[in-house]
Each structure stands twice: as C-alpha cells, then as structure tokens.
C-alpha positions as CSV (number, residue, x, y, z in Angstrom):
1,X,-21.7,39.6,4.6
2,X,-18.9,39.3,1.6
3,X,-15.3,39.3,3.0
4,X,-14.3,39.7,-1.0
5,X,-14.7,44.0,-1.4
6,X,-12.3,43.8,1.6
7,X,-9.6,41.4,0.7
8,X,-9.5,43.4,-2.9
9,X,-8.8,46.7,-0.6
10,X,-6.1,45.0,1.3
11,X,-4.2,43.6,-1.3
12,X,-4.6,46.8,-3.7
13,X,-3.2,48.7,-1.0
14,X,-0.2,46.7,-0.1
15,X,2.8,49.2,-2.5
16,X,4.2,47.0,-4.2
17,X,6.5,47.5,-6.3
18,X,6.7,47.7,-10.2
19,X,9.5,47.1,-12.9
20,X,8.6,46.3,-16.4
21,X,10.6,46.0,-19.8
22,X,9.5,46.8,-23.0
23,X,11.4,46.1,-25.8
24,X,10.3,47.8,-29.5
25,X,11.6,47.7,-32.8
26,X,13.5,50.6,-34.8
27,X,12.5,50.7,-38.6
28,X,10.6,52.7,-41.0
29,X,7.4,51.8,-39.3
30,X,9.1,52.9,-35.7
31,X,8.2,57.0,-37.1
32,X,5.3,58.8,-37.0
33,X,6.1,60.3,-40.5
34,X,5.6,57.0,-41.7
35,X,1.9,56.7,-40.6
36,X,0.8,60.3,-41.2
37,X,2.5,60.1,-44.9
38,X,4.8,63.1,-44.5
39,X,7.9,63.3,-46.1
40,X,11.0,62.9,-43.1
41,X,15.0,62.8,-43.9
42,X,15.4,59.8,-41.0
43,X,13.1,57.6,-43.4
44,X,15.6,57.9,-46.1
45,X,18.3,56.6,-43.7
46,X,16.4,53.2,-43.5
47,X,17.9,53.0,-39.9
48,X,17.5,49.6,-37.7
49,X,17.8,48.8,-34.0
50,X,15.9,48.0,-31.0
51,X,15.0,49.7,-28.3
52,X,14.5,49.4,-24.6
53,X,11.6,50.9,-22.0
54,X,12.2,50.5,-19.0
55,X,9.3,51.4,-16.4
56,X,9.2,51.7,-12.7
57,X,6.0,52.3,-10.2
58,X,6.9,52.6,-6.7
59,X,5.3,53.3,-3.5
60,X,5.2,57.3,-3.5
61,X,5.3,56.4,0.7
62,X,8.9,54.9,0.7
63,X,10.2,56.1,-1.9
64,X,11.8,59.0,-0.4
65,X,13.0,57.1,2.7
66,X,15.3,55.0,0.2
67,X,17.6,55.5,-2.8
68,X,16.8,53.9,-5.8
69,X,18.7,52.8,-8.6
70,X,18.1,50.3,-11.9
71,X,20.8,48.2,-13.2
72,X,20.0,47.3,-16.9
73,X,21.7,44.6,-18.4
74,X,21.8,43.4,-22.0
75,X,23.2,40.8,-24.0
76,X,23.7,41.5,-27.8
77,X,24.7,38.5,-30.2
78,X,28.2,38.8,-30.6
79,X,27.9,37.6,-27.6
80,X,29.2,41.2,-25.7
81,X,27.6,42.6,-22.5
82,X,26.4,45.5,-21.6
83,X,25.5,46.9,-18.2
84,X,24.0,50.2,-17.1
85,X,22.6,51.9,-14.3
86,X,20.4,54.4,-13.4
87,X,19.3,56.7,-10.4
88,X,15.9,56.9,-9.9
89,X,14.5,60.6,-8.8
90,X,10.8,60.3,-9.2
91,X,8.0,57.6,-7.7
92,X,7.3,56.4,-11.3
93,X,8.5,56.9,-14.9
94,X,10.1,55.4,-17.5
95,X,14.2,55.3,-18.9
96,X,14.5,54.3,-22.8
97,X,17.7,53.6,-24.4
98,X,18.4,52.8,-28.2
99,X,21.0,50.8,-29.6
100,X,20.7,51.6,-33.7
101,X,22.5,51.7,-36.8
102,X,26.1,50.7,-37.6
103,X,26.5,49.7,-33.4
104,X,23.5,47.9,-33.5
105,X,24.3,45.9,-36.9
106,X,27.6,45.2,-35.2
107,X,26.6,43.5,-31.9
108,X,23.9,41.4,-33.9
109,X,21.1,42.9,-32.2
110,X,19.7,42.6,-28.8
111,X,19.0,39.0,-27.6
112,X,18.3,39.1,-24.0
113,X,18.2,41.2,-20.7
114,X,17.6,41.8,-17.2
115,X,16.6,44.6,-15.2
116,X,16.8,45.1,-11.3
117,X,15.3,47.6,-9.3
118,X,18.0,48.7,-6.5
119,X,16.6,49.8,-3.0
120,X,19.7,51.2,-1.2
121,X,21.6,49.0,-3.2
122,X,19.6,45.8,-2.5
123,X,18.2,44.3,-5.5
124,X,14.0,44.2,-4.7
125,X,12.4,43.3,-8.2
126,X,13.7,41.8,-11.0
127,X,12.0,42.0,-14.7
128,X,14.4,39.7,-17.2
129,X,13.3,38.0,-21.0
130,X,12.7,34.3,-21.2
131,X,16.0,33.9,-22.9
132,X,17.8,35.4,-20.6
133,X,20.5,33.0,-19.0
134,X,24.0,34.6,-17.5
135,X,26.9,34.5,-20.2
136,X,29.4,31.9,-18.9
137,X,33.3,33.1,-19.4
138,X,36.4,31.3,-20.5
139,X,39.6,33.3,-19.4
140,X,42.2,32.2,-21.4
C-alpha cells in the first residue's frame, strides 16, 4: 500500500499561512485602453509609478480567533522610508497601493520592501524582495 496519497492529505491540510507581494509597473501599457485601442484622457498624462499587491490566505479556522494586521514597508531611492499597516477583516484578499506621478518621480521609485503578516501583534510570515536589507541611520 502507498503511504504517498496520505502524506499529500496531511500536509495540504496543515493552514498555513500565505503572504505574497506583487510589485507591477504604472505606464501606458499599465491601462486597459491601451490594449483595446480606445481613446482614454489618463493615456495623455503619460503617468509613471509602481505599484504594490499585497495578498494574504489564511486559515478561514483561526482566523477569527486572532486579529490580524499587515505592516508594509518600502524603501524608495532617495533613500526615505515608508511604513504602513493594515487590519485584515476577511480570511483572504488582497491590499494594493500606488505610488505615481510627481511623488513617485521624487522618491526615485520603489527599490525594495517587506511585508509582515501580524497575528495579535506577532509577526507569523514575512514576504520581503531580494534587495531588501534594513536602512542603517546616522543621527547627527
């Protein structure tokens, strides 16, 4: 008898948890308009930027026994910082943000970041880019 259909079961069954990061570009080629050859005012604006998806896939069985948060943090290349956090209300789903235009030209773009996935305040997963290393500060 094959023990392998069983071990598959046990360890698709275990709930573990999910975090992923997605990161996508912003230009003309970011609209549908573009693809489907329709004429659209935001294609005339020739906007830039970058965006980030951030996806989450929890156990539906704990996940009201807990609170859940994800802290999102990005480093831009002027070197700045930023840090945000979010509550999670559902099981699974997905929080985008969008850093674009003049902002976006003026922190150099997105270089790195790091996302943690907060169970009552506990950091459980952790999805972060190769580059990403922590900034190291000088105070003057």
């Amino acid at each position: 008898m094959q023990k392998w259909p069983l071990l598959f079961l046990l360890t698709a069954c275990t709930g573990s948890t999910k975090l992923s990061v997605y990161n996508q570009p912003i230009n003309k080629k970011y609209y549908a308009s573009a693809h489907a050859e329709t004429p659209d005012p935001k294609m005339e604006r020739n906007e830039v930027g970058q965006r980030l998806i951030v996806s989450w896939d929890l156990p539906y069985k704990v996940f009201h026994k807990h609170e859940w948060q994800v802290k999102l943090q990005v480093q831009f290349g002027n070197r700045t910082e930023e840090t945000k956090v979010k509550e999670i209300t559902n099981f699974e789903g997905d929080w985008i943000l969008k850093w674009a235009g003049r902002p976006y030209i003026d922190k150099r773009g997105i270089v790195s970041y790091k996302a943690e996935l907060l169970r009552d305040g506990e950091v459980i997963d952790t999805f972060q880019h190769q580059l990403w290393c922590e900034l190291i500060r000088l105070d003057d």
